[in-house]
TORKOL-4160 file (C-alpha; in steps of 0.2 Angstrom, whole numbers, padded with zeros to 4 digits, m for minus):
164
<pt num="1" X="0000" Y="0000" Z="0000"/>
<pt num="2" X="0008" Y="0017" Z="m0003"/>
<pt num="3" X="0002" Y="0032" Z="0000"/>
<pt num="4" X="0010" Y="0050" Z="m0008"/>
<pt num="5" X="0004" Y="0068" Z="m0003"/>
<pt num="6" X="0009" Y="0084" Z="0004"/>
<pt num="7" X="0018" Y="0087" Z="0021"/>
<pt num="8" X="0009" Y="0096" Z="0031"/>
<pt num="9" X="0022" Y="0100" Z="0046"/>
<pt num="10" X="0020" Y="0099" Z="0067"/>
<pt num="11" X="0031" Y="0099" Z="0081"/>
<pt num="12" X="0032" Y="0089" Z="0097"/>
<pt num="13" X="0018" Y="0083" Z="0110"/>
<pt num="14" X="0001" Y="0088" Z="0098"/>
<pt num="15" X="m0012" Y="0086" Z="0110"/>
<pt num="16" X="m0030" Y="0079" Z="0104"/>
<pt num="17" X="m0037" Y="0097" Z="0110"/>
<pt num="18" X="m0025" Y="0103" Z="0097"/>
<pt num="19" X="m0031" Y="0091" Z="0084"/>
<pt num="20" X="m0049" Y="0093" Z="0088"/>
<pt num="21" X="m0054" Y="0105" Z="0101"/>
<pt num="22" X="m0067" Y="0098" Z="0114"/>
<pt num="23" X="m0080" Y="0111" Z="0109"/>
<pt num="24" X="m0085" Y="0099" Z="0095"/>
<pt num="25" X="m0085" Y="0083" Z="0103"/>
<pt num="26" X="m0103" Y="0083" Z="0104"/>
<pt num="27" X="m0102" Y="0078" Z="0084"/>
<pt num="28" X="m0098" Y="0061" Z="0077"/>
<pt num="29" X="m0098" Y="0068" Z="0059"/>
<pt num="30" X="m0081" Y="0066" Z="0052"/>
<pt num="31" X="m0081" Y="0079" Z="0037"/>
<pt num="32" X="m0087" Y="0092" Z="0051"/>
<pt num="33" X="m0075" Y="0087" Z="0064"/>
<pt num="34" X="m0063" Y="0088" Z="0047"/>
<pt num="35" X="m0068" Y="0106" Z="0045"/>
<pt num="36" X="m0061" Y="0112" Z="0064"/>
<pt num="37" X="m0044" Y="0100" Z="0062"/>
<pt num="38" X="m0030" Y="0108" Z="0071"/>
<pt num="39" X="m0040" Y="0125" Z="0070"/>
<pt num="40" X="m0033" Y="0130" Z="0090"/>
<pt num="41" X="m0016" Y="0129" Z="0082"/>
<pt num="42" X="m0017" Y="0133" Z="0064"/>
<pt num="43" X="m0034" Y="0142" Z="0057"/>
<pt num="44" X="m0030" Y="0140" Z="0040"/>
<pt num="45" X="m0021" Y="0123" Z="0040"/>
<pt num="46" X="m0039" Y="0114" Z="0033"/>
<pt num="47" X="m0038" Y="0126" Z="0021"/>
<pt num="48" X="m0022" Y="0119" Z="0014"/>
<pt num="49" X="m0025" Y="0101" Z="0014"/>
<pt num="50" X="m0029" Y="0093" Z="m0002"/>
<pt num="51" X="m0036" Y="0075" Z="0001"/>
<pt num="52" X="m0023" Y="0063" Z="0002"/>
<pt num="53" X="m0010" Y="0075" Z="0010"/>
<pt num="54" X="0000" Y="0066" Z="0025"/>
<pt num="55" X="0005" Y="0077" Z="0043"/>
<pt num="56" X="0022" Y="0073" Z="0048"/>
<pt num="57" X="0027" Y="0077" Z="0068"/>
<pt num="58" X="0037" Y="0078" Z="0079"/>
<pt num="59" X="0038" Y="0068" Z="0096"/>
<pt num="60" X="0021" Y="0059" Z="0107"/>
<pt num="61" X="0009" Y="0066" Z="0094"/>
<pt num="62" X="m0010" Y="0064" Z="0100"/>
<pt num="63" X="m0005" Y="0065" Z="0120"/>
<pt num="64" X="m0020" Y="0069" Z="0130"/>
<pt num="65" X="m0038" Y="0062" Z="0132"/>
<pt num="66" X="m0042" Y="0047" Z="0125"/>
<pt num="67" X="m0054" Y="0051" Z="0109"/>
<pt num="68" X="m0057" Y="0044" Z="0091"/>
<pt num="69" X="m0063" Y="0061" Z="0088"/>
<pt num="70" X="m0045" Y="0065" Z="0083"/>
<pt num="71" X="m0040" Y="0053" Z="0071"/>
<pt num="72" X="m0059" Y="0056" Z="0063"/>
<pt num="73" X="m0053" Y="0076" Z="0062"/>
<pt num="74" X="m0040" Y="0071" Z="0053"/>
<pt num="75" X="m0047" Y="0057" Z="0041"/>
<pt num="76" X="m0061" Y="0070" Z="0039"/>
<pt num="77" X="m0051" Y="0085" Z="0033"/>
<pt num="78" X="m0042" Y="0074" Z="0019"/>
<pt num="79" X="m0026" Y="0067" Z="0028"/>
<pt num="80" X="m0023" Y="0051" Z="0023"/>
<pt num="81" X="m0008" Y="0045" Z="0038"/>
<pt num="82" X="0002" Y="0053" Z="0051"/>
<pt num="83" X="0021" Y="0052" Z="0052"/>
<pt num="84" X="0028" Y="0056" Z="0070"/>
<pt num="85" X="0043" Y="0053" Z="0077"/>
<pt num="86" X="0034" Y="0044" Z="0090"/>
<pt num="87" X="0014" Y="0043" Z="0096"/>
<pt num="88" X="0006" Y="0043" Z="0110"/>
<pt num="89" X="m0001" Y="0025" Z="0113"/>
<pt num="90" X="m0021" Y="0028" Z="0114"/>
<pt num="91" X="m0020" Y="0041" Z="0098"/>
<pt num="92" X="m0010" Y="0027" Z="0089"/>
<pt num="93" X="m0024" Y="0013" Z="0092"/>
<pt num="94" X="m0038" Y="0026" Z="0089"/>
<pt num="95" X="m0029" Y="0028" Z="0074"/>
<pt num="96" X="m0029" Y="0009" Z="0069"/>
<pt num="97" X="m0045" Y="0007" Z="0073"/>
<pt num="98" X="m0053" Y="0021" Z="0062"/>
<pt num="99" X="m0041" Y="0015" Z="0049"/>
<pt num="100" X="m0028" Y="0031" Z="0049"/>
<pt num="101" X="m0011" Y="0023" Z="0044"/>
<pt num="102" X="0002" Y="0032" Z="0057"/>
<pt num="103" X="0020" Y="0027" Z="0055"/>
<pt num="104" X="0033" Y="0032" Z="0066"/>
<pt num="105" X="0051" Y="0040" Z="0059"/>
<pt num="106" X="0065" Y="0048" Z="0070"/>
<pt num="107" X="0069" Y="0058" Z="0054"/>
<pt num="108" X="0054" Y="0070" Z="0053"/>
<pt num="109" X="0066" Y="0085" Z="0057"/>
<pt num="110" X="0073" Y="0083" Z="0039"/>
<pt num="111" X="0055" Y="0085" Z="0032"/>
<pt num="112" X="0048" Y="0103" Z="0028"/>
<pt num="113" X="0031" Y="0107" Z="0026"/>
<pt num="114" X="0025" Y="0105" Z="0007"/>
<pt num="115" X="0036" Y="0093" Z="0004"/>
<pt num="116" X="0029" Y="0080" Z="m0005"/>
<pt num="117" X="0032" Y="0063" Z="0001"/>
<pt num="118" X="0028" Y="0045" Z="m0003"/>
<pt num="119" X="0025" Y="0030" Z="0009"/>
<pt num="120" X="0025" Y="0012" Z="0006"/>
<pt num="121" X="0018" Y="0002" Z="0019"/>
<pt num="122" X="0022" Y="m0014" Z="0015"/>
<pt num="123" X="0041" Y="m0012" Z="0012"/>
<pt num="124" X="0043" Y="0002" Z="0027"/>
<pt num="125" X="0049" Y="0017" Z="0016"/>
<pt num="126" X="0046" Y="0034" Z="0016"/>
<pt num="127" X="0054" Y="0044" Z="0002"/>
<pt num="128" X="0053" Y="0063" Z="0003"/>
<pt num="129" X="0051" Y="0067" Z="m0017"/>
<pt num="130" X="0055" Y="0083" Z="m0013"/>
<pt num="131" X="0073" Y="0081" Z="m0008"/>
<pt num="132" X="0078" Y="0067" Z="m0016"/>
<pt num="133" X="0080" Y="0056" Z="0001"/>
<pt num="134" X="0074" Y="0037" Z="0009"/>
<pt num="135" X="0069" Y="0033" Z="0024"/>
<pt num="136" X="0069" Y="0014" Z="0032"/>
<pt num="137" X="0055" Y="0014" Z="0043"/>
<pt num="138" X="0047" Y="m0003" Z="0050"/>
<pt num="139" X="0035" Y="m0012" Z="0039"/>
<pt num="140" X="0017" Y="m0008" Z="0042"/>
<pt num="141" X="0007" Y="m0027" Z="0048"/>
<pt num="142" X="m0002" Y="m0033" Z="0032"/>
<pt num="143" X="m0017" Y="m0036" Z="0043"/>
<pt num="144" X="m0014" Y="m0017" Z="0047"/>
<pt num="145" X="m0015" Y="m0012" Z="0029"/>
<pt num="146" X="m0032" Y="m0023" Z="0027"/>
<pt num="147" X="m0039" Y="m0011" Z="0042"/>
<pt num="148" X="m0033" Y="0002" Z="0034"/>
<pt num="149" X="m0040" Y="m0004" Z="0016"/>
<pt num="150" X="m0057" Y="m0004" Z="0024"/>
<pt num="151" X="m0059" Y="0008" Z="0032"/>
<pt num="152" X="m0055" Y="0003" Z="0050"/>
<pt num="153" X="m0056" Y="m0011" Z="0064"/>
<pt num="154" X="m0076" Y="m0012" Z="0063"/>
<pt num="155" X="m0077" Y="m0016" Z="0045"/>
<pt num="156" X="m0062" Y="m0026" Z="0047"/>
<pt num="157" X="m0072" Y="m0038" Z="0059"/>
<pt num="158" X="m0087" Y="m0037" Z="0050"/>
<pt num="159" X="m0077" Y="m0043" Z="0033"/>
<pt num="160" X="m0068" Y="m0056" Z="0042"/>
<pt num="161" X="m0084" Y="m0065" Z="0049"/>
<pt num="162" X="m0090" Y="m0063" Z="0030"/>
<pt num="163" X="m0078" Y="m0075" Z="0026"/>
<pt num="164" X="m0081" Y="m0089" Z="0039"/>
């Protein structure tokens, strides 16, 4: 699976109020919690994202409360993944289980904003296009990639009884 957008550039220990703030948490609708992504910390940042463009952070991105509604924000504004350097560990199985791909890299610092970039999954690379550079990163479960492919940890389930 390989995913290629626009960097969209964070620093370190983004908080879900930062992603989504809590104000909207009375909603469930993903294109709307899409529309007030990261708006504490960057009004204009949905403005920018074209679907498919990828965030790239710095260290323990999504610390705070536990709630999917972040990794809904940022599925519903257009992101397709998430490359931190590291993750707090309820955001990352939010993430999973709503079927955002996030893939940790201790080389984000070499990223810029706009670059564009290209992951592949399943062989644990991330090129920046931009600069001309490779990153090894580790592989991506292909078990992950089929939550991914539909669409999270629900569908998953459901497709998987389908088959028994």
């Amino acid at each position: 699976m390989v995913i290629k957008g626009n960097a969209h550039k964070f620093g370190d220990n983004i908080n879900t109020d930062d992603i989504i703030a809590a104000k909207y948490l009375d909603s469930q609708d993903e294109k709307f919690l899409g529309s007030k992504c990261m708006e504490n910390i960057d009004p204009d940042f949905v403005k920018r994202v074209s679907a498919g463009d990828i965030i790239v952070a710095g260290r323990n991105f999504g610390c705070g409360s536990s709630r999917e509604h972040a990794p809904w924000a940022i599925r519903g504004c257009g992101i397709t993944a998430v490359v931190a350097k590291s993750f707090a560990r309820i955001f990352y199985r939010n993430a999973i289980n709503i079927g955002l791909p996030i893939i940790e890299l201790k080389e984000t610092d070499d990223i810029d904003g706009s670059d564009v970039i290209e992951i592949d999954l399943s062989q644990g690379v991330i090129k920046n296009l931009t600069k001309n550079k490779v990153y090894k990163t580790s592989v991506f479960p292909q078990f992950l990639q089929e939550i991914v492919k539909l669409g999270g940890l629900i569908n998953w389930i459901k497709a998987k009884r389908g088959k028994k």
